[in-house]
N, CA and C of each residue as an Amber inpcrd file, in Angstrom:
protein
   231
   6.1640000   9.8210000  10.3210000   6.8230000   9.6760000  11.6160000
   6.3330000   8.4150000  12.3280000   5.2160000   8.2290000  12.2200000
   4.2580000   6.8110000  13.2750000   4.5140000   5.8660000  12.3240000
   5.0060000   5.9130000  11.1690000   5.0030000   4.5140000  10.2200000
   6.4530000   4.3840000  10.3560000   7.3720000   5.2260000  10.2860000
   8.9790000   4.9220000  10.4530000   8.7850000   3.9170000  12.3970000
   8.1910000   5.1390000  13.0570000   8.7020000   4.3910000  14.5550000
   8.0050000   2.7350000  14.7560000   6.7410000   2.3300000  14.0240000
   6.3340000   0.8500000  13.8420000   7.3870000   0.1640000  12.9460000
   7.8370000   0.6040000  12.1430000   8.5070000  -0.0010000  11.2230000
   9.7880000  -0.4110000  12.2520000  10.2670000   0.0790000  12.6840000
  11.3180000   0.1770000  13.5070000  11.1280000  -0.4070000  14.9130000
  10.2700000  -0.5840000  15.3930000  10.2310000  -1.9340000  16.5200000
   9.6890000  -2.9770000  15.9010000   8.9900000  -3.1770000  14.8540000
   8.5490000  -3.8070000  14.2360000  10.7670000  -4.8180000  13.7160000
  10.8190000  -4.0780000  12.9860000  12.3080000  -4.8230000  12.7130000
  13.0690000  -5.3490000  13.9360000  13.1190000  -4.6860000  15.1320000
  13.8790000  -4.9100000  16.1180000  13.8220000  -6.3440000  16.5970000
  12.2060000  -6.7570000  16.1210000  11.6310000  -8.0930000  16.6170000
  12.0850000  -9.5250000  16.5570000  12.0170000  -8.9410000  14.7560000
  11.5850000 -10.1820000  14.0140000  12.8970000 -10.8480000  13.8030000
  13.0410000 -12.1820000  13.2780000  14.6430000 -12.3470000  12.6490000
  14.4240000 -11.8460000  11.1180000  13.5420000 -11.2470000  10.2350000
  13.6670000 -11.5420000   9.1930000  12.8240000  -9.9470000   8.6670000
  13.9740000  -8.8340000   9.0770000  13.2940000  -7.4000000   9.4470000
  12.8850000  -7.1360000   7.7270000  13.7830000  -7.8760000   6.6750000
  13.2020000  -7.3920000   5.2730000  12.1790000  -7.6430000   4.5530000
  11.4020000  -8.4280000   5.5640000   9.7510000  -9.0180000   4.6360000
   8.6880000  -8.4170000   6.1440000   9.3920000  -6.7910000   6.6050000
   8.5130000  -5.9240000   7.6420000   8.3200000  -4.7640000   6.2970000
   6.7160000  -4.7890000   6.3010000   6.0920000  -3.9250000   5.2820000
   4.9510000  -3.1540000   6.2440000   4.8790000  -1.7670000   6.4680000
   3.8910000  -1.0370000   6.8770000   3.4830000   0.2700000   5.8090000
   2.1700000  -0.3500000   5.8770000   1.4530000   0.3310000   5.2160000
   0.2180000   1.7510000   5.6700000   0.4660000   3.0540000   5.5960000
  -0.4320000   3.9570000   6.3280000  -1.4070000   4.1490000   5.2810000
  -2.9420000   3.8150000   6.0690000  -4.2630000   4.3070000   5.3030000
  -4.3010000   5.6490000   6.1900000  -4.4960000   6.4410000   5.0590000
  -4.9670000   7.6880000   5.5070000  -6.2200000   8.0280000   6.1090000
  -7.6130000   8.5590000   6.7880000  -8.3870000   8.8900000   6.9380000
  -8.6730000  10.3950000   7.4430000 -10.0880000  10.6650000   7.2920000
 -10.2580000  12.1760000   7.7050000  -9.5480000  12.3090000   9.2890000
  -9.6850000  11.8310000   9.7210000  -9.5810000  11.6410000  11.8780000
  -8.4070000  10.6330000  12.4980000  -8.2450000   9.7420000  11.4430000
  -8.0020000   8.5200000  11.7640000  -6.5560000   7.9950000  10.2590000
  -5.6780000   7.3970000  11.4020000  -4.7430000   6.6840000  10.4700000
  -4.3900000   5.2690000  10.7780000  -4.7580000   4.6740000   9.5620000
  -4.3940000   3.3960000  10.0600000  -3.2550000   2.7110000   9.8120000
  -2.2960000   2.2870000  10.3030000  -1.1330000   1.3000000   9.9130000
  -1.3570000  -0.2530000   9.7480000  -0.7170000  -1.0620000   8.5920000
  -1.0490000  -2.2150000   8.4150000   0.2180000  -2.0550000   8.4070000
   0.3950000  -3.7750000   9.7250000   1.7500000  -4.1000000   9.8240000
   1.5630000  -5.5030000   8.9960000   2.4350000  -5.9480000   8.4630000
   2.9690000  -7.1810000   7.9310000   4.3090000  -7.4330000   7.8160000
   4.0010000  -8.9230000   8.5300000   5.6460000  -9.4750000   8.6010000
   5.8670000 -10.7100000   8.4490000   6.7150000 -11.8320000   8.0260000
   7.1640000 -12.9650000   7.7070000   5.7050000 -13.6420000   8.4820000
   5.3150000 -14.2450000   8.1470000   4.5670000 -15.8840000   8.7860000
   5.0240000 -16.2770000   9.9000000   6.6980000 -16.5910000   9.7530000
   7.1530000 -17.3050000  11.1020000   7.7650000 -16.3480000  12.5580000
   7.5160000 -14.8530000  11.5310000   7.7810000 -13.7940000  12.6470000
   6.4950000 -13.1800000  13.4500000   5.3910000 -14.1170000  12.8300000
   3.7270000 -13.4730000  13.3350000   4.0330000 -13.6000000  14.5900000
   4.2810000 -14.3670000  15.6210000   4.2250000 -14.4280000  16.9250000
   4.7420000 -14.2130000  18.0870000   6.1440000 -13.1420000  17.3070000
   7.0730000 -12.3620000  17.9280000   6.3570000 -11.0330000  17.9080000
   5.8230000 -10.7180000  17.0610000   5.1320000  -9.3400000  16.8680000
   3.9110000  -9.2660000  17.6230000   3.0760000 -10.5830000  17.9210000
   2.3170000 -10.2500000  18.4840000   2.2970000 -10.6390000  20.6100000
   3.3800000 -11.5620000  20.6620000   3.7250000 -11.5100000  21.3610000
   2.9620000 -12.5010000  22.8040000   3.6210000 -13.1930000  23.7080000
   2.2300000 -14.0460000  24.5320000   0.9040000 -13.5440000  25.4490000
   0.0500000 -13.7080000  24.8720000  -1.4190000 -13.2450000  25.0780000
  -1.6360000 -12.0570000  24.5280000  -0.6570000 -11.7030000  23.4370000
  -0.9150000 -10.1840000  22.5490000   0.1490000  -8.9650000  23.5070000
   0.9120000  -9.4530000  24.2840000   1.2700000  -8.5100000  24.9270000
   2.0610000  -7.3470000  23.9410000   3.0410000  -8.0350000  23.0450000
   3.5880000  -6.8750000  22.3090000   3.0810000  -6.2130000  21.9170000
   2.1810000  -6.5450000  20.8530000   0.8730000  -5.8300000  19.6780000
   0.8830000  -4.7690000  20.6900000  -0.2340000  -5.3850000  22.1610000
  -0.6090000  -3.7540000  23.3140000   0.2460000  -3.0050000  23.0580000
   1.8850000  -3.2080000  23.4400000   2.5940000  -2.2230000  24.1570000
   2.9390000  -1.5510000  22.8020000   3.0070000  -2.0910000  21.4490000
   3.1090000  -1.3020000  20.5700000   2.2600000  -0.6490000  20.3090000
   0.6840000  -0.9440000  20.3120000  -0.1630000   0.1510000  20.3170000
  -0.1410000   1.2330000  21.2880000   0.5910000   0.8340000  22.4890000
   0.4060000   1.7300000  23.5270000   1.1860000   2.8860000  22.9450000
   2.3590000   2.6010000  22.8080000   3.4530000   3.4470000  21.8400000
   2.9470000   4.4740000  20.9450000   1.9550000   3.8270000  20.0720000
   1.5610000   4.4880000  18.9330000   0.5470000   5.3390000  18.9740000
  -0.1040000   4.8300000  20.0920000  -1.0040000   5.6060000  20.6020000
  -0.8840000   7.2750000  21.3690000   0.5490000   7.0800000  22.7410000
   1.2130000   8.2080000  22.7570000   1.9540000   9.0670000  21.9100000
   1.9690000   8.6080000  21.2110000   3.2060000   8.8010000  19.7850000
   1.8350000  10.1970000  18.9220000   0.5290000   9.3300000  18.2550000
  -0.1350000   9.9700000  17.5330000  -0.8660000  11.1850000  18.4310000
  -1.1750000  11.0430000  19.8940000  -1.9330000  12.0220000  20.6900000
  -0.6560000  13.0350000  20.8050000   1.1680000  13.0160000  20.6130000
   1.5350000  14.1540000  20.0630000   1.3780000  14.8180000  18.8770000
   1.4550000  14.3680000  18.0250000   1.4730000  14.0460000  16.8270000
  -0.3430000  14.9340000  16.1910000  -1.5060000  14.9600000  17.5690000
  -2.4250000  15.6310000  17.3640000  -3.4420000  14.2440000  16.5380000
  -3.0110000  13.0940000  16.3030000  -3.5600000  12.1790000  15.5690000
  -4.2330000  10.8950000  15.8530000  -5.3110000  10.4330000  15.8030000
  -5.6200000   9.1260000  16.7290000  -5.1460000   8.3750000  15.3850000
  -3.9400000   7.1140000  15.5640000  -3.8650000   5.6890000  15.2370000
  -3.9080000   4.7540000  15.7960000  -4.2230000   3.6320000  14.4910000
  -4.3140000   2.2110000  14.9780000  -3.7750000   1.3880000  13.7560000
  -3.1490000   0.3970000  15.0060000  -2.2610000  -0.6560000  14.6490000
  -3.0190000  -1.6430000  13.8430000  -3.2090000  -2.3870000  12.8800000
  -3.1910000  -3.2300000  12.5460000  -2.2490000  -4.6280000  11.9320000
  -2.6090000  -5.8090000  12.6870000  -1.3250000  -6.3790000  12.3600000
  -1.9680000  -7.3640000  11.1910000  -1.5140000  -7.8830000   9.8510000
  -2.1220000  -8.8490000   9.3090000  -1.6910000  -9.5310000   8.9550000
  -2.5650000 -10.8180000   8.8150000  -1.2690000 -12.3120000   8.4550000
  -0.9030000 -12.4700000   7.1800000
């Protein structure tokens, strides 16, 4: 469910939604998402002074405390 809804603002972003790859590490407590996306879409995703990245973590963050789950975003180049 938290990897479809990143995946999915994650595409909304970028111009180039078919090289958006998220990846969920599982953990005992903890899930992590690795976002990856085009090179020239890095700075739409992350947005000026990181603002997107936040508000998508903010997202994901309400999203997993239903969900009963603490995640985190990771974005990588």
């Amino acid at each position: 469910m938290l990897k479809e809804l990143v995946e999915y603002i994650a595409r909304s972003l970028v111009d180039k939604p078919e090289d958006v790859h998220v990846t969920e590490v599982e953990g005992e407590q903890t899930s992590v998402l690795e976002l990856k996306v085009a090179k020239e879409d890095l700075g739409k995703v992350i947005g000026k002074q990181g603002r997107t990245a936040r508000a998508m973590r903010t997202i994901l963050g309400a999203a997993s405390t239903k969900a009963r789950k603490r995640s985190v975003l990771e974005i990588l180049e």
